[in-house]
Z-matrix of the N, CA and C atoms (Angstrom, degrees):
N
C 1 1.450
C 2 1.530 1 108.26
N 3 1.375 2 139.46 1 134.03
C 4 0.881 3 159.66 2 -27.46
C 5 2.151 4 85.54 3 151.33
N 6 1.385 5 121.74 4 114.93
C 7 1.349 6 112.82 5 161.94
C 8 1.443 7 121.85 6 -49.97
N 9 1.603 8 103.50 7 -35.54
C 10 1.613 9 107.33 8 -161.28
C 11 2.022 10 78.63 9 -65.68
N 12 1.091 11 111.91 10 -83.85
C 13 1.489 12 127.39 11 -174.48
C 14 1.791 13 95.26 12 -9.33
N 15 0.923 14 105.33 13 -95.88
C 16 1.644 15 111.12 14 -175.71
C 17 1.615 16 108.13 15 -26.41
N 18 0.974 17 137.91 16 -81.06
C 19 1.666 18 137.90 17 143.62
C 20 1.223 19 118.33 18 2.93
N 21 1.250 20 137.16 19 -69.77
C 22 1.422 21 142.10 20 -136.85
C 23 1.891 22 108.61 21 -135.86
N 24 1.454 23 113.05 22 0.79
C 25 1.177 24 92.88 23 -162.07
C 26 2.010 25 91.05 24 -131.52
N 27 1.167 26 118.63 25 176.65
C 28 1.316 27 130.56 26 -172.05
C 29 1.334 28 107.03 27 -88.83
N 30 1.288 29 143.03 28 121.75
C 31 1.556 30 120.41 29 31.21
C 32 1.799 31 106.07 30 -96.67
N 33 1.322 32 103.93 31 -27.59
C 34 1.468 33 121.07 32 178.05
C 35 1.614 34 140.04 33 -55.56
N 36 1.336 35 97.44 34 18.58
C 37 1.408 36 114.88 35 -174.13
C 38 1.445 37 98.19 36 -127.00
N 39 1.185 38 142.55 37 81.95
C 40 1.335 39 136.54 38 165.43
C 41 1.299 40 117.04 39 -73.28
N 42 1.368 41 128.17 40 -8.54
C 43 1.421 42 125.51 41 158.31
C 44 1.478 43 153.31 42 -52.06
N 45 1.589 44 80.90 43 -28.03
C 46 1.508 45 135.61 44 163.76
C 47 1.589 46 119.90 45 -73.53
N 48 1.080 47 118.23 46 -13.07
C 49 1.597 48 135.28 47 -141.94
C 50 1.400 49 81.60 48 -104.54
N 51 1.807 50 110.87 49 149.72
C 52 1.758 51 114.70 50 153.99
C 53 1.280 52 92.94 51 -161.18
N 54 1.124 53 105.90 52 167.28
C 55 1.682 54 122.57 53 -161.72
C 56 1.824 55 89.60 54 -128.05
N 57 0.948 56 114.51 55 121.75
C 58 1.831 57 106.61 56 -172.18
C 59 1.511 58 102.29 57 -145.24
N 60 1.322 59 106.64 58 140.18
C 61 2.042 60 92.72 59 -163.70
C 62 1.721 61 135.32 60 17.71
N 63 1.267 62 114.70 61 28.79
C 64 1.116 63 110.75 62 172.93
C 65 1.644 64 105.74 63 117.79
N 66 1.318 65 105.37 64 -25.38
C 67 1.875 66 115.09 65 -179.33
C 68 1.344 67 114.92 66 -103.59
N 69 1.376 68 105.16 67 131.86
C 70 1.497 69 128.01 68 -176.50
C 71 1.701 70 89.37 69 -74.27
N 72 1.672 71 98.43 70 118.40
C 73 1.931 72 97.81 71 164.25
C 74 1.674 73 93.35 72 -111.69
N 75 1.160 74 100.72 73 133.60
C 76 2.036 75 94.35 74 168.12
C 77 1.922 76 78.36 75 -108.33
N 78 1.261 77 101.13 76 150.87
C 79 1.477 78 126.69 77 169.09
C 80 1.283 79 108.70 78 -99.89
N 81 1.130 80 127.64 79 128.26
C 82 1.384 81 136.76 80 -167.71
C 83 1.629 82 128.53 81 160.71
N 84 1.441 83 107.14 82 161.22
C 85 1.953 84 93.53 83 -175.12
C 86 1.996 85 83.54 84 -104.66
N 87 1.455 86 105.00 85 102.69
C 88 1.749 87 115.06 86 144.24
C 89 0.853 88 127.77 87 -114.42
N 90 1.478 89 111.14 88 -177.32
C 91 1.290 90 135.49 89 -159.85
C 92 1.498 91 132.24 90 -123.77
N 93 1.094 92 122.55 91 152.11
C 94 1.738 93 101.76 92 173.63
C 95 1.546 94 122.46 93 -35.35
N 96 1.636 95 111.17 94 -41.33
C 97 1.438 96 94.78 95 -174.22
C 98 1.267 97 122.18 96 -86.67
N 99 1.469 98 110.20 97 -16.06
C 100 1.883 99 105.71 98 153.20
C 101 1.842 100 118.65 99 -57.58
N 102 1.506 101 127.27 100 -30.24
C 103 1.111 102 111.12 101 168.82
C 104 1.063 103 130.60 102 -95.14
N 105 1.599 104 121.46 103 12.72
C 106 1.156 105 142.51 104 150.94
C 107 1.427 106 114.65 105 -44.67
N 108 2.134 107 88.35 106 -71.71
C 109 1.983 108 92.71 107 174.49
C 110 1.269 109 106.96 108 -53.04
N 111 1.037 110 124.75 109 -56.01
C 112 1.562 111 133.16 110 -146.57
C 113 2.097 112 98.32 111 -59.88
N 114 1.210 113 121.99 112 -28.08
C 115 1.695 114 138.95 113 164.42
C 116 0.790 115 108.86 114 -53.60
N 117 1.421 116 127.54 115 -40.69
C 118 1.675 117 145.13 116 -146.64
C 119 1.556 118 98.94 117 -102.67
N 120 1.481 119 114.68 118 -33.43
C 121 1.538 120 123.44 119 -162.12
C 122 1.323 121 94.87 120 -89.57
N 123 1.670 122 124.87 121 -58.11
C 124 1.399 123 123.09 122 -173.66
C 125 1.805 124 110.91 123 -102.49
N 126 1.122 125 98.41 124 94.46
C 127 1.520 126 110.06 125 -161.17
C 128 1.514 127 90.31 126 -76.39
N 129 1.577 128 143.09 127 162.37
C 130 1.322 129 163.93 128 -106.88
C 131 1.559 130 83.01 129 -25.62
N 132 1.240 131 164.60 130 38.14
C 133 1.560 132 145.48 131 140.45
C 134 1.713 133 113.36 132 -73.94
N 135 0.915 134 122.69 133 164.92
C 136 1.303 135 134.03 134 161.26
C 137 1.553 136 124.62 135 -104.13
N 138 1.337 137 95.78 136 144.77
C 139 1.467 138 104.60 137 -165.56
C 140 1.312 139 112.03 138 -123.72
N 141 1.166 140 130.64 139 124.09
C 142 1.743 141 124.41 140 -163.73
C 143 1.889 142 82.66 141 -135.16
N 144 1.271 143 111.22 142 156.08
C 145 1.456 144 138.12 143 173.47
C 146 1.153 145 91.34 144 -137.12
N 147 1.389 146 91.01 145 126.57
C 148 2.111 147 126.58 146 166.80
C 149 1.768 148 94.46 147 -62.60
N 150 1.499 149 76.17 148 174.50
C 151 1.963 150 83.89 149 169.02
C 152 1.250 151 117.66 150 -97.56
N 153 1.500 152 102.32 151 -8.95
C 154 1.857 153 116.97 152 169.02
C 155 1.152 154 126.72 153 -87.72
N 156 1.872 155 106.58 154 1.81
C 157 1.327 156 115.33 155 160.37
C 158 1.563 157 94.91 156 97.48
N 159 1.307 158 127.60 157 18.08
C 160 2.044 159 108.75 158 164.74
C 161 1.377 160 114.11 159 -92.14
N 162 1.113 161 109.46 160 -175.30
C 163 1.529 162 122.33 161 -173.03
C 164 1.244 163 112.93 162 -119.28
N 165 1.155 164 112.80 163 105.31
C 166 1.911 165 100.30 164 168.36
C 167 1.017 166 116.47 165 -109.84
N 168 1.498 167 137.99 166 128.25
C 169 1.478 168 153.66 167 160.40
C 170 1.486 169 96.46 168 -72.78
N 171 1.368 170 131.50 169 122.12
C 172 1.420 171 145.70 170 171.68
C 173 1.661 172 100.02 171 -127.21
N 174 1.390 173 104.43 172 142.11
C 175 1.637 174 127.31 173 -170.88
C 176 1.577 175 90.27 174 -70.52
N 177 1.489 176 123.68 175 149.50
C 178 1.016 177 122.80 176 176.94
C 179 1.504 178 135.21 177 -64.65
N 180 1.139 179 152.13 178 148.41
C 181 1.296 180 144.39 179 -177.97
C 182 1.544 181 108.83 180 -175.28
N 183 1.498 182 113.96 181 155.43
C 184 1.080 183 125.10 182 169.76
C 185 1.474 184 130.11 183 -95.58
N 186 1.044 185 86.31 184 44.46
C 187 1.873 186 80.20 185 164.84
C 188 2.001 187 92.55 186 -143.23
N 189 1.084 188 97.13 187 -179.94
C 190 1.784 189 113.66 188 -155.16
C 191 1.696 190 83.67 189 -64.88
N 192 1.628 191 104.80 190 143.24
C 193 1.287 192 122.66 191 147.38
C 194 1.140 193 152.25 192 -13.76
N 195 1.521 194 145.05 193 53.97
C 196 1.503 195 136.65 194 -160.95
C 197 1.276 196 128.38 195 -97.38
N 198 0.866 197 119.76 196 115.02
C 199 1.657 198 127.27 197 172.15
C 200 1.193 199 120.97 198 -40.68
N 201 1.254 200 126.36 199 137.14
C 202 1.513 201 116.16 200 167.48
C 203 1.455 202 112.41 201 -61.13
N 204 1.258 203 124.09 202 -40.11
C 205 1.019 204 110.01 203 -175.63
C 206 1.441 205 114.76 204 -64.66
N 207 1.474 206 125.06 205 -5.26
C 208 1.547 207 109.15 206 171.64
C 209 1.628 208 131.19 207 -81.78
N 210 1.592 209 90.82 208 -9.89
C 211 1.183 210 105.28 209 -170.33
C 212 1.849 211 116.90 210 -59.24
């Protein structure tokens, strides 16, 4: 792995990290296969990607998906 990687990329950037009503946002430009892992990491959580590329881990529930940012 790669300094830039370790630095700049998910799970290894806790700098990046925020805990915001209950949902993990990592700040960052990803990709499907980071929210792939990131599915894999928080098993029954939900995982939504912005269009600016963050990650949100949201507590599980049944009703449709919301972004923080919609709130």
């Amino acid at each position: 792995m790669s300094t830039h990687a370790c630095l700049r990329r998910w799970p290894t950037a806790p700098i990046r990290t925020e805990l915001i009503h209950g949902v993990l946002l990592f700040a960052g430009d990803f990709d499907e296969r980071d929210a792939a892992t990131t599915q894999h990491t928080y098993p029954g959580r939900r995982v939504l990607m912005s269009t600016d590329g963050h990650l949100e881990v949201q507590p599980a529930s049944t009703g449709p998906p919301r972004s923080l940012l919609d709130r």
